[in-house]
N, C-alpha and C positions, 0 to 999 in steps of 0.2 A: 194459783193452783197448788197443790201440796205436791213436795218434792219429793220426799219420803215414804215410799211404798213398803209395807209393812207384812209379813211373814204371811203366805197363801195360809187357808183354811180349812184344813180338809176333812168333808163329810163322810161319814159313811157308806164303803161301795154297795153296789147294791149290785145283784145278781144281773147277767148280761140274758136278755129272752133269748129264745132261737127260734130258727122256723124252719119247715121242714125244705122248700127251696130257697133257702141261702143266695142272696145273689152276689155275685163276686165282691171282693174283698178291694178297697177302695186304694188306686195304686200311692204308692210306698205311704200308707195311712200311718206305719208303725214309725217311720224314723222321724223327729223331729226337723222341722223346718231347719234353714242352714246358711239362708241367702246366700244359693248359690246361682242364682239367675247372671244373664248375661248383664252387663255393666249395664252396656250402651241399650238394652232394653229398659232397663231401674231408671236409667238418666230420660227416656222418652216420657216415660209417664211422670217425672216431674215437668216437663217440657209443657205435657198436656195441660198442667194446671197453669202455668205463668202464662201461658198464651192463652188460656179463656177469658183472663181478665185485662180490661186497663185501665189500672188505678192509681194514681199519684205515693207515689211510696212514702210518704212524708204523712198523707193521709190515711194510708192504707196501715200505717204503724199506731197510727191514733184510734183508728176504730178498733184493732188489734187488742190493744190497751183497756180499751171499753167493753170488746166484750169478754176477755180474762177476767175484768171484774165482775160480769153477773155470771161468768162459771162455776168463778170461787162462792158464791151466793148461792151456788145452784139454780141462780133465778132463770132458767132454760127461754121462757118466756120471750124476757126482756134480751137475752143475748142472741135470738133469732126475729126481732121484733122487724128490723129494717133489713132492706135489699143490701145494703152497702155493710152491717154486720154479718150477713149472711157470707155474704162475698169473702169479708177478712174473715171469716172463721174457715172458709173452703180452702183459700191461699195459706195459711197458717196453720190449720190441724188435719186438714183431708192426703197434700201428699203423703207425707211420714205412716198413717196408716193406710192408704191405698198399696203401698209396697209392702206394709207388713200382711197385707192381707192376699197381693200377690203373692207373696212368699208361701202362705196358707194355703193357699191354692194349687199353686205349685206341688206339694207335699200331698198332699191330700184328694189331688184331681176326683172332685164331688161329680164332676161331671161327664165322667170319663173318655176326656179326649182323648186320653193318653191307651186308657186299655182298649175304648169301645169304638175305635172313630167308626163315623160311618162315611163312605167316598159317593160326593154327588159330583155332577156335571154341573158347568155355569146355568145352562138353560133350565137347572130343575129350580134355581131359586126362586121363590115368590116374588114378583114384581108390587113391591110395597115398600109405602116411605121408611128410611131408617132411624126417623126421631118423632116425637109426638109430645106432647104435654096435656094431659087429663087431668083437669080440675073436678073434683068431686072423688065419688065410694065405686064407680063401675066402671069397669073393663070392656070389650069387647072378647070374647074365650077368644084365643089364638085358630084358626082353621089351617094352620099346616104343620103338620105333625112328623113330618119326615123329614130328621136331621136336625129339629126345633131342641134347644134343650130352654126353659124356662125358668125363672128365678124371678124369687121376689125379696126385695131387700127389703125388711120393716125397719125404719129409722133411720134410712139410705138417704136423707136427703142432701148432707154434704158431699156427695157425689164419689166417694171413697171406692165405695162396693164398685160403682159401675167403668169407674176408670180401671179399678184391678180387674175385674171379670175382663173385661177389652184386652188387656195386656197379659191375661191369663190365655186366652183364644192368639190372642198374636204369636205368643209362647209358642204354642204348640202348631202352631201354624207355620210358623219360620223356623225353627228351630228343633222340636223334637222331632227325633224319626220316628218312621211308624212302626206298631208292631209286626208287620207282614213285610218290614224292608222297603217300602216306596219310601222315596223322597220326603223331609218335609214340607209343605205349600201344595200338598193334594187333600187334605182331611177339610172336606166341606160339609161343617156341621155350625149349624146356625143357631148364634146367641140370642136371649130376647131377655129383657130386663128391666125389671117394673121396681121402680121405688117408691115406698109409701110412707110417709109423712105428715106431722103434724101442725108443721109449719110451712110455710110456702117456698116452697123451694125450687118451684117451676123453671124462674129466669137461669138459675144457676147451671139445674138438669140440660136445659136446652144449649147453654153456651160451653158444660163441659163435654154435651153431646157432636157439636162442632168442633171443636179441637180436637177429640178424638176422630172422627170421620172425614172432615174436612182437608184436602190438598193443600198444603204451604205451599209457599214459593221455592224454588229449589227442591220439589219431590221428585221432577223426572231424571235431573241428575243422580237423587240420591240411590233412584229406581234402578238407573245405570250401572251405580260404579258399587250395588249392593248393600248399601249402608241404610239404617231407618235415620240417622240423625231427622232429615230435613222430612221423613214421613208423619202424616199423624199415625197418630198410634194402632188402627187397625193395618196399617201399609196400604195396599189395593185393593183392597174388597172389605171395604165399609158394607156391601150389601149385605153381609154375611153378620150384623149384629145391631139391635132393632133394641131402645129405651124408652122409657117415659115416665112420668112422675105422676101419682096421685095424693093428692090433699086429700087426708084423711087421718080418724084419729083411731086405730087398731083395737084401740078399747071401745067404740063406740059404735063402730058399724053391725051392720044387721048381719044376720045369717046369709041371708042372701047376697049382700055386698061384701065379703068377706069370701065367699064360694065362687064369687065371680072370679075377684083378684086372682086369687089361689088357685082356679080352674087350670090343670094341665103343668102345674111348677111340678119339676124335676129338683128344686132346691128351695129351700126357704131359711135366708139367715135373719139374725139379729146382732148385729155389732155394736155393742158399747149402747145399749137401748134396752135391754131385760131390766136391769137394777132399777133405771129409772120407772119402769111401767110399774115395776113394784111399789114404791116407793108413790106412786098416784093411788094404786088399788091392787092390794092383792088379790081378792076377790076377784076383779075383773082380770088381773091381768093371768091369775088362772084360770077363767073362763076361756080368755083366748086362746090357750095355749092347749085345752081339751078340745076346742073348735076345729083346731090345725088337725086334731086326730078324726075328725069327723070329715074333713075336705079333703086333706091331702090324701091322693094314691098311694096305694103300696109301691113300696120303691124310693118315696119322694126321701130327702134329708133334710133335714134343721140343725143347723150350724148356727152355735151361737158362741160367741166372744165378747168377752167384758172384762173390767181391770180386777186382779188377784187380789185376794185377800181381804180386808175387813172394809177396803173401799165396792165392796158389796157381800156389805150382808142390809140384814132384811128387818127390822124392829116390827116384834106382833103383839098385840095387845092392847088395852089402851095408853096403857105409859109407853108398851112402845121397848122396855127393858132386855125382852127375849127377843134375842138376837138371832137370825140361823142364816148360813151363807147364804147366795143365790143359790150353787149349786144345785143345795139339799131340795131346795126347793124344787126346782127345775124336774130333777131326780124323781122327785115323790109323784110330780104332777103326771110325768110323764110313764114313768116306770111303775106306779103304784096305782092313784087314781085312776088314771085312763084305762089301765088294766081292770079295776075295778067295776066303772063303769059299763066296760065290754059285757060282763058277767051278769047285770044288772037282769037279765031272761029269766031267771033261777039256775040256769046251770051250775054245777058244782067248781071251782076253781075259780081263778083269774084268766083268762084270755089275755095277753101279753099282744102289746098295741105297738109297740115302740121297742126297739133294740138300742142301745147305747155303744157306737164303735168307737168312740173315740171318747178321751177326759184329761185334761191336763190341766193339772191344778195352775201353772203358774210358768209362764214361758217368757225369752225374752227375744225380741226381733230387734238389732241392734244395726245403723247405719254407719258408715263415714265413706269418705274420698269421694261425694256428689254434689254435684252444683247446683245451688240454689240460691235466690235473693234472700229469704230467711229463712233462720236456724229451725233443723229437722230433729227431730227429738227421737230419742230410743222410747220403744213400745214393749212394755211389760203387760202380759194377759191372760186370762184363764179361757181356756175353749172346751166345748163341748159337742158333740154329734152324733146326732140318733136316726133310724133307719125309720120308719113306718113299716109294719109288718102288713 
């Protein structure tokens, strides 16, 4: 893998849309992340990952080793090809950015537990399993809409996104107060979280979905004397956050399998997955991204992060020579295009589709003093985040 990260790129701003109901302004969106999360929360969500698997660490350093080598190849393929490469790549690159993407989260509360909670009672939960695995392009819509917030991770399949979202809701759940002064451990607002992928990543989804949800030994003590050490990582009320995984390729589904997924998301990211869809088709992977403006709600967000600077940009042409960030692109598709298309009736102007709140060319999420069997790397990243008008 290259060591040396080389100087963000920065595109052209481009004018912010508005609209005439604004909806609130997404909490502390403006200060940059800080990791300042509680310790002993940062240290569970590494917890969560070494106890999803059990794999001989002599082993587990070898397949490691194997599939560093089709990274650096980019041969994405072959480095997700086997279960047990899947595995070392979740144990080795998924904690390091599942905290940095808590931290994201944190900062940026997309889903506003922090400003909007809503207070349910136990009995209003839906009585429905907390894990699932969905092989194929279709969903079933979600049918409960009250206190639901949705998300769908595209290229979630190392399980990154869905351990932070969990410890993001834990966050706020044990820890922040509320804005009206109760307590924290009263904001019953229900997670649901769809990962979709191009490789198979089912086995992984379901056993990081147990560790998060499932009771260790030693929880009722820990329940006791206060402490998450010995809880998984939702604490008591696993009911409260519902995943699953679909095998799928984001460039290839139909309209309709794509409207399904998407039906009812309150959030849509892409982590460390744009550069590469480009880099398949940019044609298509602009189609998808004009799709998202045809599915999602107003209201919804698309949060996307990926690494700064020249390790995404984008070769157009046949050589391939013209270079332009992702950004730019992102930017154009979202902010220009789509606006364009809106207009497409003959009306005079552009109809602005997409709001842009957030851009950071180039950030750094930096760890130390936590425990792990192996070494946790600092995450250097460009993010981005746009509203649906």
């Amino acid at each position: 893998m290259p060591t040396k990260t080389p100087k963000s790129i920065k595109a052209t701003p481009k004018s912010k849309a508005t609209a005439p109901n604004q909806a609130p302004r997404l909490g502390n969106a403006n200060a940059a992340p800080s990791n300042s999360l509680p310790q002993e929360l940062q240290q569970a969500v590494l917890k969560t990952f070494k106890q999803a698997f059990n794999i001989d660490h002599n082993e587990l350093r070898q397949k490691i080793q194997q599939v560093k080598q089709h990274l650096y190849k980019r041969d994405f393929a072959q480095a997700f090809a086997t279960e047990s490469f899947r595995q070392a790549y979740t144990l080795r690159w998924s904690p390091s950015r599942a905290l940095a993407y808590l931290d994201i989260l944190h900062a940026l509360d997309p889903l506003h537990l922090r400003s909007r909670p809503e207070w349910r009672d136990d009995e209003d939960i839906a009585r429905q399993p907390s894990t699932g695995v969905v092989v194929g392009g279709v969903l079933p819509a979600s049918t409960d809409s009250h206190g639901l917030r949705k998300v769908v991770c595209v290229g979630g399949g190392g399980g990154a996104e869905m351990v932070a979202l969990a410890a993001y809701w834990r966050y706020m759940e044990s820890f922040e107060p509320s804005p009206n002064g109760q307590e924290a451990g009263k904001r019953r607002v229900r997670l649901d979280c769809t990962l979709v992928d191009i490789a198979d990543w089912s086995v992984v989804t379901q056993e990081l979905l147990s560790a998060v949800t499932v009771t260790s030994p030693g929880a009722q003590y820990a329940l006791q004397r206060g402490g998450i050490a010995a809880q998984p990582l939702l604490g008591p009320r696993p009911e409260y956050y519902s995943g699953r995984f679909v095998l799928a390729d984001v460039l290839g589904m139909s309209a309709e399998e794509l409207s399904t997924t998407l039906q009812g998301a309150m959030l849509v990211t892409i982590m460390f997955t744009l550069n590469e869809l480009y880099s398949v088709s940019i044609k298509a992977t602009t189609t998808f991204l004009l799709s998202l403006t045809d599915v999602l709600a107003p209201g919804a967000l698309l949060l996307v992060v990926d690494s700064p600077g020249s390790y995404s940009t984008v070769g157009i042409g046949s050589d391939k020579e013209k270079k332009y960030p992702m950004q730019w692109l992102l930017d154009h598709t979202l902010l220009e295009s789509a606006a364009a298309s809106a207009s497409d009736d003959g009306e005079r102007g552009k109809v602005s589709k997409w709001e842009k709140m957030e851009g950071w060319d180039s950030r750094w999420f930096r760890l130390k003093g936590f425990r792990y069997p192996i070494e946790l790397e600092d995450m250097r990243y460009q993010l981005h985040l746009y509203r649906k008008l």
